[in-house]
Each structure stands twice: as C-alpha cells, then as structure tokens.
C-alpha positions in Angstrom: 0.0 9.9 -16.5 3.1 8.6 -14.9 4.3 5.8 -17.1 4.2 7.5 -20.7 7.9 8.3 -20.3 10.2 6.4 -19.2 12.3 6.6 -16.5 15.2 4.4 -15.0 17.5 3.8 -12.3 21.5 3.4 -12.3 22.9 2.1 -9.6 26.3 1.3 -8.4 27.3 -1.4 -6.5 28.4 -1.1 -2.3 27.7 1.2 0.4 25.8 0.9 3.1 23.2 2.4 5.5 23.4 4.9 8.4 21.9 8.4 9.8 18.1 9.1 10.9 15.4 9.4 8.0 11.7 10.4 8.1 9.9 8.3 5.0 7.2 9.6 3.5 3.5 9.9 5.0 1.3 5.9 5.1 -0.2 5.6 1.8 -3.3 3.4 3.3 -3.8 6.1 5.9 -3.5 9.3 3.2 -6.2 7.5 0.8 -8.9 7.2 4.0 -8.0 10.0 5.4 -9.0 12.3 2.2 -12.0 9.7 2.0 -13.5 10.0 5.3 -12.9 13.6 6.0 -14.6 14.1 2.6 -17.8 12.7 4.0 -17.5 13.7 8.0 -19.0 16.6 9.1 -17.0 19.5 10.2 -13.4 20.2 9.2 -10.8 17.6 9.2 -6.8 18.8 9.2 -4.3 16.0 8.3 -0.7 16.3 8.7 1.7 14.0 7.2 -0.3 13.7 4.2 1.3 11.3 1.3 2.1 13.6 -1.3 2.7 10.6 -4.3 0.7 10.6 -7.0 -1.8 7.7 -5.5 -2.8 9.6 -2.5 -3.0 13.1 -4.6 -5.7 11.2 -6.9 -8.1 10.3 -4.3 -7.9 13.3 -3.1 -8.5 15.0 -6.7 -11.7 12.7 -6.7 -13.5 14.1 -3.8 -12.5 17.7 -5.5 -14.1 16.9 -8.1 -17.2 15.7 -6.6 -17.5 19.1 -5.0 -15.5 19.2 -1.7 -13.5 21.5 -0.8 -9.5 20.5 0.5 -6.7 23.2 0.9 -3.3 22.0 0.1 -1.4 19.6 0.6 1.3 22.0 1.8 4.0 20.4 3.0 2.2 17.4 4.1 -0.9 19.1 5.9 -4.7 18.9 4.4 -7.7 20.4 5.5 -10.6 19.0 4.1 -14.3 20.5 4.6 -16.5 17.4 4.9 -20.0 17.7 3.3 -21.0 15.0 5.1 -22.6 11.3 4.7 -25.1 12.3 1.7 -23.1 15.8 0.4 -21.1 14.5 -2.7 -21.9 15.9 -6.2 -22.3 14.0 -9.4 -18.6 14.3 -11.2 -18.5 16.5 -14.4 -16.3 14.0 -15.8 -14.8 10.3 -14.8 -13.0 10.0 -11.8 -9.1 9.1 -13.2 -7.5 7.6 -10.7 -4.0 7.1 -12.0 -2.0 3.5 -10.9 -3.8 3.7 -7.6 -6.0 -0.1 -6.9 -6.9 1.2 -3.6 -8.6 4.5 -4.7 -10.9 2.5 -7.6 -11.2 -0.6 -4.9 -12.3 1.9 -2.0 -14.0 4.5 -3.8 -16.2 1.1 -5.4 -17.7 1.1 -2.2 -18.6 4.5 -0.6 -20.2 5.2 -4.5 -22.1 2.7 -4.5 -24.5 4.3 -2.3 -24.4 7.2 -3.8 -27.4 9.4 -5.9 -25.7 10.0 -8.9 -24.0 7.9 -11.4 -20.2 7.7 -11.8 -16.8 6.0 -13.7 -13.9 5.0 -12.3 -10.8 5.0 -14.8 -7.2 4.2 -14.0 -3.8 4.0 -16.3 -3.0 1.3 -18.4 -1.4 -0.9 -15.5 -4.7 -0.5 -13.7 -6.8 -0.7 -16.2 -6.0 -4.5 -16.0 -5.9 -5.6 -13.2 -9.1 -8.0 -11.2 -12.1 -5.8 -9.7 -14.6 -8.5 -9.4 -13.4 -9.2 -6.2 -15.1 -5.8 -5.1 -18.0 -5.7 -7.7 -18.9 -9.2 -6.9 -19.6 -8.2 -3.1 -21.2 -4.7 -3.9 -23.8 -6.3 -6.6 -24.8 -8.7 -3.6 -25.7 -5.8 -1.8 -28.0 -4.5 -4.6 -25.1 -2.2 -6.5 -25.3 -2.1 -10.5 -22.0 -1.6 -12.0 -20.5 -2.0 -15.4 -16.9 -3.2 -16.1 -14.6 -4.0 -18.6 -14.9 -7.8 -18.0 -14.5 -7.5 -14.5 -11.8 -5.1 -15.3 -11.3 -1.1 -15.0 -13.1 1.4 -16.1 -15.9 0.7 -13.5 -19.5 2.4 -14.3 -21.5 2.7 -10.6 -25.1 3.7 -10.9 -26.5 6.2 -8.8 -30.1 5.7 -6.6 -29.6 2.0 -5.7 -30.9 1.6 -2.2 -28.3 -1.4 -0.5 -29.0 -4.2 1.9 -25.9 -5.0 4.5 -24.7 -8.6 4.0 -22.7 -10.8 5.6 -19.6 -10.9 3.7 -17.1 -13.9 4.1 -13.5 -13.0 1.9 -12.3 -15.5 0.0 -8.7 -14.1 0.2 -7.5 -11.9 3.1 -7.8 -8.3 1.3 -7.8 -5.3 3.3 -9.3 -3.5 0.2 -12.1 -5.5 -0.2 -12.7 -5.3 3.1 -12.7 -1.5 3.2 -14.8 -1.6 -0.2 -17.9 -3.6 1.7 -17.6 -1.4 5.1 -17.2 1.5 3.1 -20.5 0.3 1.4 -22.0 -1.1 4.5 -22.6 2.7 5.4 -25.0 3.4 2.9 -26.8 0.3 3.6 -29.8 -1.2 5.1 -29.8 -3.2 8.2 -25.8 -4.4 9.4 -22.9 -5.3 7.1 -20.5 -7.9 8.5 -16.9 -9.2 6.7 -15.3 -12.0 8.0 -11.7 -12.1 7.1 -9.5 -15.4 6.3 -6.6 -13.6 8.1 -5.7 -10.3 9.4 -5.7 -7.6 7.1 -4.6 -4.2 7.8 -7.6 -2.5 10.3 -7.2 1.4 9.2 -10.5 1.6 7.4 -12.1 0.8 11.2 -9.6 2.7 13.2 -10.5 5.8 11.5 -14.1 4.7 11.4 -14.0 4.6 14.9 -11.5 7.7 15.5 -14.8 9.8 13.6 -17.3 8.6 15.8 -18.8 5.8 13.6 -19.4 2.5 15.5 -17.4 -0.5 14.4 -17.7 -3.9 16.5 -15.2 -6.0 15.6 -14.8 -9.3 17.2 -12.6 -12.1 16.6 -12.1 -12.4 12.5 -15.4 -10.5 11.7 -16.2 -6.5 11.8 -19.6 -5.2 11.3 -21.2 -1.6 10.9 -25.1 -1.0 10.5 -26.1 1.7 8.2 -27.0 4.8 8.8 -24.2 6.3 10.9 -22.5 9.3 10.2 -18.9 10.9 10.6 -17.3 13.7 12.7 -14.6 15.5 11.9 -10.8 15.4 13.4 -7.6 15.9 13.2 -5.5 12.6 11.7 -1.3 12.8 11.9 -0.4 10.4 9.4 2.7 8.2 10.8 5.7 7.4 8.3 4.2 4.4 5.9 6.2 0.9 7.0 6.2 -0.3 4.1 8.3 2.6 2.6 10.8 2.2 5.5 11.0 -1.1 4.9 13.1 -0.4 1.6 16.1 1.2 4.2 15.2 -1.6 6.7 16.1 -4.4 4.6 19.1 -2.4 2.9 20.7 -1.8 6.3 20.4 -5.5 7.1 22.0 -6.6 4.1 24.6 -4.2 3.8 27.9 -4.3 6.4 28.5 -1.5 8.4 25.1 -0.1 8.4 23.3 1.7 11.5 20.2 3.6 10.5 16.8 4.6 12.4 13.3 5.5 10.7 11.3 8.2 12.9 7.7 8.3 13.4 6.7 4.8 11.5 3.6 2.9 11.4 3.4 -0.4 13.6 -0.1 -1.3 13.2 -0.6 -4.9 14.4 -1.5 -5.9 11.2 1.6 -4.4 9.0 3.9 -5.8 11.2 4.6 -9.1 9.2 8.1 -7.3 7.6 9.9 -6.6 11.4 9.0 -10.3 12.4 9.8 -11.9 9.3 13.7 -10.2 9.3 13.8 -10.7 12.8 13.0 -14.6 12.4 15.9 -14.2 9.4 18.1 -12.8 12.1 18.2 -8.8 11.4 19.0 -6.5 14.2 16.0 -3.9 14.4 15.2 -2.2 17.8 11.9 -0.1 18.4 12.2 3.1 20.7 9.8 6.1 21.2 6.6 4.3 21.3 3.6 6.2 21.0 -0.4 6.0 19.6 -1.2 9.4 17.4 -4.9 9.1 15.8 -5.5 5.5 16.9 -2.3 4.7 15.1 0.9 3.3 17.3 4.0 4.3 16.0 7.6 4.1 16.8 11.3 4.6 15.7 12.7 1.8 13.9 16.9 1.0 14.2 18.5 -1.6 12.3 22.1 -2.5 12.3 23.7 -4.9 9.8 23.5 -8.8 11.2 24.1 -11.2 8.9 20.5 -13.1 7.5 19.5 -17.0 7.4 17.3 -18.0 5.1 13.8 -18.9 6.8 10.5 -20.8 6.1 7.7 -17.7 6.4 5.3 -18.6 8.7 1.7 -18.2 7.0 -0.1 -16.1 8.9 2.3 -13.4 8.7 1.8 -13.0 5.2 -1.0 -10.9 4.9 1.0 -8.5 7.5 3.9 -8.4 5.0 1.9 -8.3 1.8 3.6 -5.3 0.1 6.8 -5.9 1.6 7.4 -9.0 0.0 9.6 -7.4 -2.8 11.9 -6.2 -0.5 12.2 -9.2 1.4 12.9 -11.2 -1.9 16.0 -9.4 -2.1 16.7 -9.9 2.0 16.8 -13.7 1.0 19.0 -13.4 -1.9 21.2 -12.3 0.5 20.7 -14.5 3.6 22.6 -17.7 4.2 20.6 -20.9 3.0 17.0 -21.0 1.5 13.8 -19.0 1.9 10.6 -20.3 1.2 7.2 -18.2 0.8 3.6 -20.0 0.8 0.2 -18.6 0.6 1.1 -15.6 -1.1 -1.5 -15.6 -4.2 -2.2 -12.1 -3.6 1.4 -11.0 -4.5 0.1 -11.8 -8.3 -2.1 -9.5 -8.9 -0.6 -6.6 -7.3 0.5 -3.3 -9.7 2.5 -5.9 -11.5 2.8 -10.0 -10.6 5.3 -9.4 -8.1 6.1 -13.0 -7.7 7.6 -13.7 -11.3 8.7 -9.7 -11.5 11.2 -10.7 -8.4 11.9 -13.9 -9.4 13.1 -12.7 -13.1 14.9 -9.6 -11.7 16.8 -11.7 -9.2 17.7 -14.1 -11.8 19.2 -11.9 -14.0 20.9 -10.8 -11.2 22.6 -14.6 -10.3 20.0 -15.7 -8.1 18.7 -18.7 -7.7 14.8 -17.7 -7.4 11.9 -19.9 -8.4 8.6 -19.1 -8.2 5.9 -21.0 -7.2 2.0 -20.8 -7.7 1.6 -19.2 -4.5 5.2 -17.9 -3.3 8.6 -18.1 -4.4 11.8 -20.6 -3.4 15.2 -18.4 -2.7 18.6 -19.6 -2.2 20.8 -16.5 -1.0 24.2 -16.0 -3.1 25.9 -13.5 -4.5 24.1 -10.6 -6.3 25.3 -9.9 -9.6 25.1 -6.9 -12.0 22.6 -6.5 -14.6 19.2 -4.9 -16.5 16.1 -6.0 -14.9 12.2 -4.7 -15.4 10.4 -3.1 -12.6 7.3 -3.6 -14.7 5.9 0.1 -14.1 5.7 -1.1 -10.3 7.3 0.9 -7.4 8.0 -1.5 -4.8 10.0 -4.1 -8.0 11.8 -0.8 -8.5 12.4 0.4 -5.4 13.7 -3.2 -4.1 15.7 -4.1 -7.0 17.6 -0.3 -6.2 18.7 -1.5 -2.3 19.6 -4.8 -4.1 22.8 -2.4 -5.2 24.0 -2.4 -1.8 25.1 -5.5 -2.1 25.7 -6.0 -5.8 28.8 -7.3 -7.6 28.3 -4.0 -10.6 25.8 -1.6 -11.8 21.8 -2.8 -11.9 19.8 -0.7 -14.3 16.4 -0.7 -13.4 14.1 0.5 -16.2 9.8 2.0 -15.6 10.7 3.6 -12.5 8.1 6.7 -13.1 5.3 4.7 -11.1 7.6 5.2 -7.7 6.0 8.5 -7.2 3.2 7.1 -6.5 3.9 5.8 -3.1 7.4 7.3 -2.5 8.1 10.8 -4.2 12.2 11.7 -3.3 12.8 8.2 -3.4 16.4 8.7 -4.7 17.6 11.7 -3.3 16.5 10.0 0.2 18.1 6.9 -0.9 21.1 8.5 -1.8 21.4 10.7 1.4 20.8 7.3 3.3 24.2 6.1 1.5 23.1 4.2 -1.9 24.8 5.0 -4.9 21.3 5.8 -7.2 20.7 7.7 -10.1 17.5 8.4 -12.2 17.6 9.1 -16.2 14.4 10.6 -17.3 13.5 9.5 -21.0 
C-alpha cells in the first residue's frame, strides 16, 4: 500500500527544460486495455503498458478472477481473454489500491456478472463519492452495498440488467465508461448522454474489438449482447504525464524539449489549447493514429505566459491537468481564472484548495472558488507544501521548482507511482533539480 510510508520531494530552485523524453504509457488506455482484453476472445498483446501501481491493480483484478496475463515486461502484456461471460468468482476482494478508475470501471462490467464481488481501495479511496456510478448501475437493476455511498463496494452476482438511458449530471468519463461497461451485460440498448466531452477511450477500444458503438452528437449507445475480439493495442505516451515537462519548459527560460509518441485524443486536448491561449510555444510533428489512438510529438520552447480566462468547454479536456496549469498561472503575467471545474474537488485529493494552499505557501496569490480557482502570476517563493497523498499536487508543485526563489519540500509523494513510476530520475534527466527521501 503506497502511502503507509512517507515519502517527499526536495527540490532546488532554477533550471530549465531541454532534450527528447518518452513519458510513461496512458493510464486511461492501460486500465481498459487489461479490462477489455480480459473479456475478448482470443489473445490480446499490449505494448506500452502503464507499469504504475494504478494500472498494475486492474490488471491484478482480472488475475485474480481467473485470467491469465504474461508480464508486464517492459511495457508489453498479453492477456488471454476468456471472453464476455468467462470471469471467475474472486477468492478474496478485489483491492484496488488509490486507483478511482479501476473501482469506477470495474462497478460496471461486474455488475453483470454471476458471482458476487468487493471492491476495496486505500484509505484515500476509500473516501471518496461512488454514488455517481452506483446510482446509474442500481437503475439498471444492479444491487450493491457501500460504505455510505463510499468504498468498499459489495456487487451481487445473477442480476439480470435492463439498458437505460443515462443522462450525466457532470461530464465524467468514468461514469460514462461505468454505464457502457454495464450496458454490455444488459437487456435491450444503453445510451449516456454527456454534458460535455469526456475522454472517448472506453468506445474507441470498444470499437477497435469489434463491439458496435453509435455515437452521435453528445450521446453514445451500445445494445447488449455483443461480444469482444481480440487485438493488439500500442499504448501512446499518457498527455497528461507529459504535460508536467510541458508546462515546466514554458515556464522556465531557456528551455527546448519534445515528448515522443503522446496521446492527442480530441478529448484530452484541453492542456495544449489552454497554454497555447496563455501564449506557450508547443509545436506538434510526427502525426500518426496507432490502435484508434492519434498521437504525435510534442515541442515546447520557453515563451513567456499571460494570464487567461479558461474557456468552459475545454475543461473537461484538461480535467487532470489542471494542477499543472495552476502553477503555469502562477507564473504568467496578469490573472487566470478557472470556472466549471467542480470535478477537480473530488479527485485523489480536492485539487482545488490542495493548489491553492501549496501556491500560497509558496507567495501566490491563489483563491479558490466553489467551482475553480482565481490566480494572479508572481514570483514563486520557497517553502513546505502537502501533496495530500496525490500525484499530479506532487508532481506539479516539483516543476514549480523551475522557477522558484529556494528549495520546495513536497511531503506524501509515494502515490506518484501510481501514474508516473521514474518520475524523478526522468525529471531530473529533463533538467530539474529533484530529490526523493524515503521515510
């Protein structure tokens, strides 16, 4: 369990950006790639596989519910599907560690199952919201037990489910996945009509195994019934990983670096317009679609950064990437304002007042708001700030050292493997000044 010890970050202040790096695999992409190979039929080899912690449980999950997956050896997976109806009752609960988008996901797809299961996380996950996916899944004639609409989550087995028409209060690509995932094992057709774009890779890959999705305009649907074949997925470099580097170079003076092989889904796309709107200097080269997925290298040159008014609908395409971009801000000229950005507090940690604390410690003048944050660039300070046990607080508080007036100790930094294994060592090839202390 990754935050029983604790583990920090020093960092010194300066430096900048430069050279080629490859970030590690999309975390998204790992989790449903392990998922829907599980229940294809055939043999499915992934390459590019996630090795953090969040990705590794998923796939520990759908071991121990009886499938069989070699690896992951340097970053490639083959996983034996057992097909739509083949999983086995678990001997024990299914722990998924810190990761919301195994328990949200997995919700789903066992739902539908024979058997009866629990889903149990670590302390952090243990509390955050899951009535936004039990509340769908019981409409659809699911019975499950929770901790006050909290984790652990009890799914009975044998419950035969009725597609609905699902209309999400709040754009969630989980919940999304969660009903579609669902949807399969139900009667009749199961529709979700989203609010605003939400990432798509739960249809892509639908659709990349032979499963038909129709998706128009704001609303996808699946009917029942359907089944999966196998293939081979190359998972691109996760964006919101390389968005860490993307914002350091843009601060940092003197900085030239380029990210290989990453992500652009339309819908995760939110973090290149919003710098780009602020002013940064980001190129794209090498375009290319592998698995249904278009990716590209990303380069991006030091420009200085005006603070911007984010325009609304590209929040839910920057959702995770909004702790990085708090610390853009603090170092853009004039004020940034974020809206519509609810979501943010009920992430691993709230990572509105987690940034807005961090940053003020740091000299910043950050005030949050019910739904987003106020920021008025100026001169990053030195200091201690809490990461909360969340990796993207700790990762974006460690590229706030680039530009730093002394040392920022950053303390819970364990959960980082999660989504982002040789954080540091990358970091520090890339040209930060980072250290980790293990406790």
């Amino acid at each position: 369990m990754t935050s029983e010890h604790n583990s920090k970050y020093i960092v010194q202040p300066g430096g900048s950006l430069t050279g080629e790096l490859r970030v590690p695999g999309d975390k998204s992409i790992s989790h449903r790639s392990i998922m829907l190979g599980s229940l294809a039929e055939g043999v499915t080899e992934v390459t590019g596989f996630l090795e953090g912690e969040d990705a590794l449980a998923t796939l520990a999950a759908f071991r121990a519910m009886g499938v069989k997956i070699e690896g992951p050896e340097a970053g490639r997976v083959i996983i034996h599907g057992v097909g739509m109806n083949g999983l086995q009752q678990p001997e024990k609960d299914l722990y998924v560690g810190n990761s919301g988008t195994s328990i949200r996901l997995l919700s789903g797809l066992l739902a539908g199952q024979s058997f009866n299961v629990t889903l149990t996380g670590d302390k952090s996950l243990s509390g955050r919201p899951m009535k936004r996916v039990t509340d769908p899944l019981t409409v659809m004639g699911a019975t499950i037990e929770s901790n006050e609409g909290k984790p652990p989550l009890t799914i009975k087995g044998g419950k035969s489910l009725q597609g609905i028409h699902y209309e999400l209060p709040m754009a969630s690509a989980q919940v999304k996945s969660c009903v579609l995932l669902a949807g399969m094992y139900a009667e009749g057709k199961t529709s979700v009509t989203e609010p605003a774009p939400t990432r798509d890779h739960t249809e892509r890959m639908l659709t990349g195994m032979g499963y038909q999705v129709e998706v128009d305009g704001d609303t996808v649907t699946i009917e029942g019934g359907g089944k999966l074949t196998a293939t081979t997925i190359d998972v691109p470099a996760d964006i919101s990983s390389a968005t860490f580097f993307m914002v350091g170079a843009a601060i940092s003076p003197g900085s030239d670096i380029t990210l290989t092989h990453v992500g652009i889904n339309p819908t995760r796309i939110g973090v290149i317009n919003i710098l780009k709107l602020m002013g940064a200097d980001i190129s794209l080269s090498n375009e290319a679609i592998t698995g249904g997925e278009p990716v590209a290298d990303i380069r991006v040159r030091y420009a200085p950064l005006t603070g911007i008014t984010i325009p609304e609908d590209q929040v839910p395409l920057a959702i995770d990437e909004f702790p990085a971009l708090f610390v853009a801000a603090a170092c853009a000229e004039g004020t940034t304002v974020l809206t519509g950005a609810e979501e943010l507090r009920v992430k691993e940690s709230d990572r509105i007042q987690a940034m807005a604390d961090g940053l003020q410690i740091l000299g910043i003048d950050a005030r949050p708001t019910a739904d987003g944050i106020v920021i008025t660039g100026g001169t990053i300070g030195s200091g201690d700030v809490e990461s909360h046990d969340d990796h993207r607080i700790a990762m974006s508080f460690a590229i706030a050292g680039l530009q730093a007036g002394g040392t920022i100790q950053i303390n819970n930094c364990a959960n980082v493997a999660t989504s982002f294994p040789d954080f540091v060592g990358l970091a520090n090839k890339a040209g930060l000044m980072i250290e980790q202390i293990d406790e």
